[in-house]
C-alpha positions in Angstrom: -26.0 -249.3 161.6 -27.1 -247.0 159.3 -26.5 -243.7 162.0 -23.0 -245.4 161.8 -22.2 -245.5 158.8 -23.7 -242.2 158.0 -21.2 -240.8 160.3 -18.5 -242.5 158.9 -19.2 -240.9 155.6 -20.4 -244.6 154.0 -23.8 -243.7 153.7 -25.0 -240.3 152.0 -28.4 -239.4 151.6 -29.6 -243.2 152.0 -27.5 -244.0 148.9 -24.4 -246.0 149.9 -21.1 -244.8 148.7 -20.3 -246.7 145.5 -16.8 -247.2 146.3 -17.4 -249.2 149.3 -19.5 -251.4 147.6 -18.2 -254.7 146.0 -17.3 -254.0 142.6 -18.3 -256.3 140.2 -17.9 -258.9 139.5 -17.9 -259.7 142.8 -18.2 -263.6 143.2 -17.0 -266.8 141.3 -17.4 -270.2 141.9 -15.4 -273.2 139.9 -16.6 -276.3 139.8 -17.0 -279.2 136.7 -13.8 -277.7 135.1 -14.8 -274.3 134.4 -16.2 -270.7 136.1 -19.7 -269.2 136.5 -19.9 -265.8 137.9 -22.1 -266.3 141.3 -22.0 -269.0 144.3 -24.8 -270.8 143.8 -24.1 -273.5 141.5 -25.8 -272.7 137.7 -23.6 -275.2 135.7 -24.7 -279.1 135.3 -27.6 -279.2 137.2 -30.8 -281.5 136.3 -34.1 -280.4 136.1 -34.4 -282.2 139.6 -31.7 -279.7 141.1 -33.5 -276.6 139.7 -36.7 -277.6 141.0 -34.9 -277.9 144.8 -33.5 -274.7 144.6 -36.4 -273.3 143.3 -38.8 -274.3 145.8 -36.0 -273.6 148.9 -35.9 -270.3 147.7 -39.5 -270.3 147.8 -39.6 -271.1 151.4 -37.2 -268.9 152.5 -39.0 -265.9 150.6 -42.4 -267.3 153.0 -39.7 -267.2 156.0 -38.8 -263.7 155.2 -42.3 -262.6 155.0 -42.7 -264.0 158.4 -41.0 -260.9 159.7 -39.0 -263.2 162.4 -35.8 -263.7 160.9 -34.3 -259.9 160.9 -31.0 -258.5 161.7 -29.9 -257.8 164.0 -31.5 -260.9 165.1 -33.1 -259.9 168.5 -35.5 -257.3 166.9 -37.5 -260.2 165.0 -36.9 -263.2 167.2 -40.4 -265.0 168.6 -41.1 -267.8 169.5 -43.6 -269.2 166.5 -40.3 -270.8 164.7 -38.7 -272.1 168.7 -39.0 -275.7 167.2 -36.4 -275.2 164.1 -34.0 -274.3 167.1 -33.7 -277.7 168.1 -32.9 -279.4 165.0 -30.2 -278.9 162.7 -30.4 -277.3 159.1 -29.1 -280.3 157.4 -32.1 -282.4 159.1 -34.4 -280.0 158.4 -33.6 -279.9 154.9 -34.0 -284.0 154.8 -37.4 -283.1 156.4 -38.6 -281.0 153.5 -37.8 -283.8 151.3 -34.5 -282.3 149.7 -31.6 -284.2 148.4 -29.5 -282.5 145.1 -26.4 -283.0 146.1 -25.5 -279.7 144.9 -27.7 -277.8 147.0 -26.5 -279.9 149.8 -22.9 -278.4 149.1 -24.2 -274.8 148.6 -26.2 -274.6 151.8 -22.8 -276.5 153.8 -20.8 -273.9 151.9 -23.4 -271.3 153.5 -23.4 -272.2 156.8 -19.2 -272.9 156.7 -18.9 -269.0 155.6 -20.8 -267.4 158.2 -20.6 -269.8 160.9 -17.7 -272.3 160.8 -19.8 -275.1 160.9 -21.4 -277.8 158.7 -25.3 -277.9 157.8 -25.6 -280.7 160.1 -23.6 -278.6 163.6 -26.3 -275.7 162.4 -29.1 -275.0 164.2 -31.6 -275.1 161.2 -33.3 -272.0 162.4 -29.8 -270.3 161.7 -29.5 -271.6 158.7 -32.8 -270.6 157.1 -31.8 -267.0 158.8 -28.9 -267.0 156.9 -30.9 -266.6 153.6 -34.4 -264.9 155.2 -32.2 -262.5 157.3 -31.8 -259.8 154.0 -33.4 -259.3 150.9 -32.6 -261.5 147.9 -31.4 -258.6 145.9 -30.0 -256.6 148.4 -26.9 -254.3 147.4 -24.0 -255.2 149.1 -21.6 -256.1 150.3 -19.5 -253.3 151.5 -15.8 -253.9 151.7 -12.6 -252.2 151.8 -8.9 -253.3 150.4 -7.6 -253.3 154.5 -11.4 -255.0 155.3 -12.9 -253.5 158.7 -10.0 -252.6 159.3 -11.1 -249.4 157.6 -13.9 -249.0 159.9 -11.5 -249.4 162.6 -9.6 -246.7 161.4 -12.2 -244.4 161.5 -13.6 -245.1 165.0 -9.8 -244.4 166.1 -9.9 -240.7 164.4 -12.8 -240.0 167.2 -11.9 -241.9 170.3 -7.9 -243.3 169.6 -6.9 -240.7 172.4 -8.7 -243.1 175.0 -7.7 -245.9 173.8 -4.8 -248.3 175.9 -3.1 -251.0 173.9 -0.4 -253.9 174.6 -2.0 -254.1 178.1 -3.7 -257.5 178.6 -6.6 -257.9 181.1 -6.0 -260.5 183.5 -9.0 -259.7 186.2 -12.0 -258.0 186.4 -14.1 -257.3 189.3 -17.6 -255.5 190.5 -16.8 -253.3 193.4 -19.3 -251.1 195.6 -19.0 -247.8 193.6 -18.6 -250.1 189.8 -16.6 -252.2 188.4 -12.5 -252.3 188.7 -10.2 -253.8 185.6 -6.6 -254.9 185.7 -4.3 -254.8 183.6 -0.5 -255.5 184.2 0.0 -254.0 187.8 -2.6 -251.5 186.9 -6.3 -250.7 188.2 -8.6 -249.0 186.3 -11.5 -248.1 188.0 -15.3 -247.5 186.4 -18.9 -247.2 186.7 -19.0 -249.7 185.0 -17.8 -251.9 182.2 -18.8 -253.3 178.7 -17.3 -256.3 177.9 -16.8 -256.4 174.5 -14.5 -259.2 174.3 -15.9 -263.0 173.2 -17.5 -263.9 176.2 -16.1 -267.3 176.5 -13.1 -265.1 178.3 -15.6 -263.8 181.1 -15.0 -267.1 183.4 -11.3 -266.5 183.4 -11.5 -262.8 183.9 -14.8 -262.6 186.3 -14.6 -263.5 189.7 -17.6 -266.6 190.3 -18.5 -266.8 186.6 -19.7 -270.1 185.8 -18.9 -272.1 182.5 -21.0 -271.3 179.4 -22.4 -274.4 178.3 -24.2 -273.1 174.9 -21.2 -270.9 173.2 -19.5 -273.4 171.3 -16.9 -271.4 169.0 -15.5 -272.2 165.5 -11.9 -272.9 164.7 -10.4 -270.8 161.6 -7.5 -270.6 159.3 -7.0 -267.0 157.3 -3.6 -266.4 155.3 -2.7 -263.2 153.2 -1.1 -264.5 150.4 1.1 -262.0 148.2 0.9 -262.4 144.4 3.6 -260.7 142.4 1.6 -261.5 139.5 -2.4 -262.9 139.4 -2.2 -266.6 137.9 -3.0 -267.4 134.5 -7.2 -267.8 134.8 -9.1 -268.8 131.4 -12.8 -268.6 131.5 -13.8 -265.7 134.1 -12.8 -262.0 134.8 -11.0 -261.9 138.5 -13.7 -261.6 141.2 -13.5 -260.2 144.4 -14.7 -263.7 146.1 -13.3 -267.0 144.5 -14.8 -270.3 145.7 -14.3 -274.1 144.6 -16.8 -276.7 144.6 -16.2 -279.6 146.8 -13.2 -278.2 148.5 -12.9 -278.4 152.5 -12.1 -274.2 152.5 -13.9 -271.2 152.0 -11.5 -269.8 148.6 -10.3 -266.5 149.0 -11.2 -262.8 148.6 -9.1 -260.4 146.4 -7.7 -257.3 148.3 -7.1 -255.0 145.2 -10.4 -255.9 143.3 -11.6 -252.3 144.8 -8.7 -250.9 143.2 -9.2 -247.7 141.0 -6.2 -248.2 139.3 -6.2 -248.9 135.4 -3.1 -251.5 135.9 -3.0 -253.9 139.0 0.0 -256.5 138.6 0.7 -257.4 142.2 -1.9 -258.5 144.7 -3.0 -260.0 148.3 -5.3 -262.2 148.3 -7.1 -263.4 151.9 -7.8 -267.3 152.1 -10.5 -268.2 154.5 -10.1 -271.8 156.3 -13.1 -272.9 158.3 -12.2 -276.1 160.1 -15.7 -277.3 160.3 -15.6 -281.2 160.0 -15.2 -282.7 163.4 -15.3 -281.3 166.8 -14.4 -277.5 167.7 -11.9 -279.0 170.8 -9.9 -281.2 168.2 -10.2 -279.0 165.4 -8.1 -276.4 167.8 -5.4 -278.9 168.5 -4.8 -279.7 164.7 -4.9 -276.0 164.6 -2.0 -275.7 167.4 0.4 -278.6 166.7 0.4 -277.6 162.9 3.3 -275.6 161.5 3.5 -273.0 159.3 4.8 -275.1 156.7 2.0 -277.7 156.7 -0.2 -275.1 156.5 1.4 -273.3 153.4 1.4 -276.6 151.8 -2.5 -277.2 152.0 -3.4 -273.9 151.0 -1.2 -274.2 147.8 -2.0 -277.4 146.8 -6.2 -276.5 146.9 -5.3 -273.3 145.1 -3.4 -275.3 142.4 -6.5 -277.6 141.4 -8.1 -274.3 139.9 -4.6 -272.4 139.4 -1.6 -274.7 138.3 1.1 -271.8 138.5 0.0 -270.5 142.0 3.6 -271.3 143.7 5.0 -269.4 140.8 3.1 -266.2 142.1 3.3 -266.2 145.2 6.3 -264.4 147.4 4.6 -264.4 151.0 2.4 -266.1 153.2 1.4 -264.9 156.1 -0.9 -267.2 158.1 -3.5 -266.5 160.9 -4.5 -269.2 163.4 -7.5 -268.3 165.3 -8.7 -271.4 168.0 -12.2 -269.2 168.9 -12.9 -267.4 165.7 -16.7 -267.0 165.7 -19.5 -268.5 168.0 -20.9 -271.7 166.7 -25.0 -271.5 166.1 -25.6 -274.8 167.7 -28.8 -276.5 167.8 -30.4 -274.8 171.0 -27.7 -272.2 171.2 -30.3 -269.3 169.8 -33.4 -269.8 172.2 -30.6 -270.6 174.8 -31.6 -269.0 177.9 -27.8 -268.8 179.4 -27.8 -266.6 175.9 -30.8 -264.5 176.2 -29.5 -263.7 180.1 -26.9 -262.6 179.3 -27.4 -260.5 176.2 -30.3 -258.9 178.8 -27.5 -258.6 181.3 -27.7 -255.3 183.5 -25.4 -254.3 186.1 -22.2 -252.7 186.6 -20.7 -255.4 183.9 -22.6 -255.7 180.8 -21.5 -257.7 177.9 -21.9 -256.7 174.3 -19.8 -259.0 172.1 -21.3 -260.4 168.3 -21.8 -263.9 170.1 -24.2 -262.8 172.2 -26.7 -263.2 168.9 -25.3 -266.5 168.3 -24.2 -265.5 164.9 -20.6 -263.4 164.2 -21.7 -260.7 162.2 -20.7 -257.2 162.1 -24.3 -256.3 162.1 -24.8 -258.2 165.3 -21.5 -256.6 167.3 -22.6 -253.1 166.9 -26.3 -254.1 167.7 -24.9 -255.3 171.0 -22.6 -252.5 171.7 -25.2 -249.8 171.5 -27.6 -251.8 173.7 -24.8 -251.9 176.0 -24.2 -248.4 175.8 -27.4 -247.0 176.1 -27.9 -249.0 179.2 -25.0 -247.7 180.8 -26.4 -244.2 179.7 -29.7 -244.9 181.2 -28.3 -245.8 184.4 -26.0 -243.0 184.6 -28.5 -239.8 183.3 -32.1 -242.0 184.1 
């Protein structure tokens, strides 16, 4: 990642470009009437909340030492932590004798964020890699106002000129020589093919695929919301990430907080919707039968427990429905062996997308599409 980001002029000299990284302050959480700067909750806890957080942190630090819980993931993975694969976080957080409800909401609120799913649909070795994975103190994050969208952008400058849009794939097949691809009344044939997609797609595309039985995916909700003026907000400078205790979303992210401008009236903000509670299947029906309107109306009325004159900003919504947004780390789902085959897949088809880690990263995506790559390169040039 850090080749790629080198190229992409990100990364100079080892030292990451300061404008990329989250300005501060870059996270606020509201909760008990009031903001603290940071997520993890610091206001009205007891001496018996401290203490939990205190020594959770402590066992994540002994986790981290381990060596095992890296990213990308596959470069530390072993089998001397198999057994927290087959629980889930929240049980294995019973199991070490914790019970603050606050942490309770912080780790939920962890595992919600980066995998669409409460502690207890976690696989509780994913959600002790969520906090082992990185350094404590690491810098970070990186983030632009158009997101990786930026990143996009750039890989486009290099390789737009081969790129094909607003053709859909309907069928992909191996043939003696590789691997042929159609799309509308078109063929495209090739050594061979990386299928970058999520590879729930691969049984409807792939001749004889079978089912997956261990990819379970995450139902989300994002809007951009367009402020003509940032709400009236006592108590806390603007942060790039806003969150609310005890609410069922994810807050929202501030597009222009990595603005350089001295004045910044009008805004977008991005409001992130995991629809964790309840199964994936049902979760993506709500999702489907539910209008725009309804959906306007429940992001307004969480935003206006913390901002009472948020309809009074706000000139457009536009809302995002996505039925597969990331793959679910299920208990099981990262020792699976349907996902270690095919994450060691080799052949004319190879697959390369973030879920073949288990966990929707970007960290995990380009892991996979290198591996993928070189693979084909191997084949190709020996």
């Amino acid at each position: 990642m850090s080749e790629l980001f080198e190229d992409l002029g990100a990364l100079k000299n080892g030292q990451w470009e300061e404008r990329y990284l989250a300005f501060s302050p870059q996270e606020r959480l509201f909760l008990y009437g009031r903001w603290q700067e940071g997520l993890e909750p610091a206001v009205g806890l007891t001496p018996k909340d401290r203490d939990q957080f205190q020594r959770l942190e402590h066992l994540f630090s002994e986790f981290r030492k381990s060596g095992s819980f890296t990213v990308p993931l596959e470069l530390g993975l072993s089998s001397n932590f198999q057994d927290l694969d087959r629980i889930s976080f929240s049980d294995w957080l019973r199991q070490q004798g914790f019970d603050s409800r606050l942490l309770y909401w912080y780790m939920n609120y962890a595992c919600r964020d980066d995998y669409g799913a409460l502690a207890s649909d976690t696989s509780a070795w994913a959600g002790i890699h969520y906090f082992s994975a990185r350094e404590s103190e690491e810098k970070g994050p990186l983030t632009w106002p158009e997101g990786n969208g930026w990143i996009t952008r750039r890989l486009l400058e290099r390789v737009g000129e081969n790129i094909r849009t607003t053709q859909m794939v309907h069928r992909i097949t191996e043939t003696r020589r590789g691997a042929s691809v159609f799309a509308g009344e078109t063929e495209f044939q090739g050594e061979f093919v990386i299928f970058a997609a999520p590879t729930f797609l691969a049984p409807y595309l792939l001749e004889n695929f079978p089912r997956l039985r261990d990819f379970v995916y995450s139902p989300w909700l994002t809007a951009n919301l367009t402020l003509d003026r940032y709400p009236e907000s006592r108590g806390a400078e603007p942060s790039w990430d806003t969150v609310f205790l005890d609410s069922p979303t994810l807050g929202y992210v501030d597009a222009m907080h990595q603005s350089l401008r001295t004045h910044v009236d009008r805004t977008v903000w991005t409001f992130y919707w995991a629809l964790a509670e309840g199964a994936p299947a049902q979760n993506r029906k709500v999702l489907l039968e539910r209008d725009w309107a309804y959906w306007k109306e429940a992001i307004l009325q969480d935003l206006e427990r913390v901002h009472s004159d948020i309809r009074r900003c706000v000139s457009r919504i536009d809302i995002m429905r996505m039925g597969h947004a990331m793959i679910r780390p299920a208990a099981g789902s990262i020792f699976s062996e349907e996902r270690r085959r095919l994450s060691r897949r080799n052949g004319r088809i190879l697959f390369s997308n973030s879920d073949l880690s288990g966990i929707s990263i970007f960290e995990e995506a380009q892991y996979h599409g290198v591996e993928a790559a070189q693979k084909v390169l191997r084949q190709l040039h020996g």
